[in-house]
Steps between C-alpha positions, in 0.01 A plus 500: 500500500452833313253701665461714168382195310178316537389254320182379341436155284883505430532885398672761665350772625747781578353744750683769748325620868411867437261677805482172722360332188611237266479671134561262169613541169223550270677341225594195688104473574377485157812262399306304786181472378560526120820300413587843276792511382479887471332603826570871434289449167185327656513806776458684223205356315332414815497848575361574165267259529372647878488896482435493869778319620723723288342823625568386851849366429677767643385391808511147456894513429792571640838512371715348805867370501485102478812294435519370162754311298641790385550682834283693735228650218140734549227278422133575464342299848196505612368402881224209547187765445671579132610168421098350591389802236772385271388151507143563399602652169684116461310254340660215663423162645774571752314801650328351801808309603729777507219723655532252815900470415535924560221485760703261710902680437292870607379321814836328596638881447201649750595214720869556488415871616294405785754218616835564375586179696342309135700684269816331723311155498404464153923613408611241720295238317575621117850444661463172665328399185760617271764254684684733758590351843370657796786664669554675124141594517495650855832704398349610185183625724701688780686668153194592368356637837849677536489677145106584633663734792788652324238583202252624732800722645576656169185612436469701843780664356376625177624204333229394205640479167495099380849664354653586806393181667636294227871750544466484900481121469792458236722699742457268783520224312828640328670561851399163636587291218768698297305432223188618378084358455582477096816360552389227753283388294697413227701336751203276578397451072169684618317745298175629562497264815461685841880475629410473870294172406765326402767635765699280689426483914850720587368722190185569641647539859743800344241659323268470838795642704576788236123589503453517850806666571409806254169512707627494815768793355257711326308499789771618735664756270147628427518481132296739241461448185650289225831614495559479861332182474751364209767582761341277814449195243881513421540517844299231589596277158867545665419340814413223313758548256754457829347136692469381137893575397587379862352136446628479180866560644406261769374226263682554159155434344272838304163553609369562182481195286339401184265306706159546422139312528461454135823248487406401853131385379687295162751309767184399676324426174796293388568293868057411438551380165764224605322381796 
């Protein structure tokens, strides 16, 4: 489900798409392939160990921003040409396998560029195989394709800090919901879970409508920049903000509810164990 995690032999492999490219931690790759329990400590002694791969390190990694347990952190990465240079200063039995592991995520990525249509496919299926129904699946998809356009808008308008995406988003989400992202959450009992993934159908219906409404706005008013762009999402949030507030009135029932796949996946777990 997390598109920054893959996973080989039961690790995970945290990686982040920089320059159309899937990138990985390095850290996470030699807690792969040597069951360390101090990756940053083998990195060093392996580069001891090979002068050349530590003269060329500088090239090999990159510090990029990956999630981490901790929050949003710079980690050293490396794309699939470092991580194959990294490997052969590994001695590892695991070494082949995970050269045909990285061999096969890089070519899903080239594919996914060619034929954006997989990248869709291959979602709807981590979904399908997580448990989701269809008709949450195909409203999670038009969300995602939604967010995709009104993303694509901001940055025509100068609009490229991960920041100011992150604030932009916050502000719709504020005007649509009355509440905001953090606060949902703990609504829902979720932590580092992605709150859209375990939104409710009317949920992700709001957010759709408060998304494409601050699209359709910025586009109209002609919106530069961040600031002008804050002031379209409240706009478009509010339009959102507005239907939701009216259906409430009209059914005496909140949109946002501590609903949430986790508790939805242990009811189901629960109704299999006493058949």
């Amino acid at each position: 489900m997390d598109k920054s995690i893959a996973v080989f032999k039961g690790k995970g492999i945290r990686r982040t798409l920089y320059k159309s490219e899937w990138w990985f931690a390095i850290a996470d790759i030699v807690s792969a392939l040597t069951d360390s329990a101090d990756p940053s400590g083998y990195i060093k002694d392996m580069r001891r160990r090979d002068e050349e791969l530590s003269k060329g390190w500088g090239q090999i990694a990159t510090p990029l921003v990956i999630q981490t347990e901790g929050g949003p952190q710079r980690v050293n990465c490396a794309n699939t040409e470092g991580v194959f240079r990294i490997i052969q200063s590994i001695p590892s039995p695991k070494a082949e396998p995970f050269k045909r592991w990285l061999a096969k995520v890089g070519y899903e990525r080239v594919q996914e560029i060619e034929d954006p249509e997989l990248a869709t496919k291959r979602t709807r299926a981590l979904y399908k195989a997580k448990g989701y129904s269809d008709d949450w699946i195909e409203k999670r998809m038009r969300g995602i394709a939604i967010r995709e356009e009104l993303t694509e808008e901001w940055k025509k308008r100068d609009v490229r800090e991960k920041q100011e995406y992150e604030i932009l988003t916050a502000e719709i989400a504020k005007a649509a919901f009355g509440i905001t992202p953090g606060k949902h959450k703990k609504i829902k009992g979720l932590k580092r879970e992605n709150l859209r993934d375990h939104m409710s159908d009317l949920e992700l219906i709001f957010s759709m409508l408060g998304e494409a409404a601050t699209t359709e706005i910025t586009r109209v008013d002609d919106v530069k920049g961040f600031h002008e762009s804050k002031h379209a999402a409240r706009k478009g949030g509010a339009v959102a903000g507005t239907a939701r507030k009216d259906l409430e009135q009209k059914t005496g029932k909140r949109v946002v509810s501590r609903e949430n796949y986790l508790t939805q996946s242990e009811s189901r777990k629960r109704l299999e164990k006493k058949k």
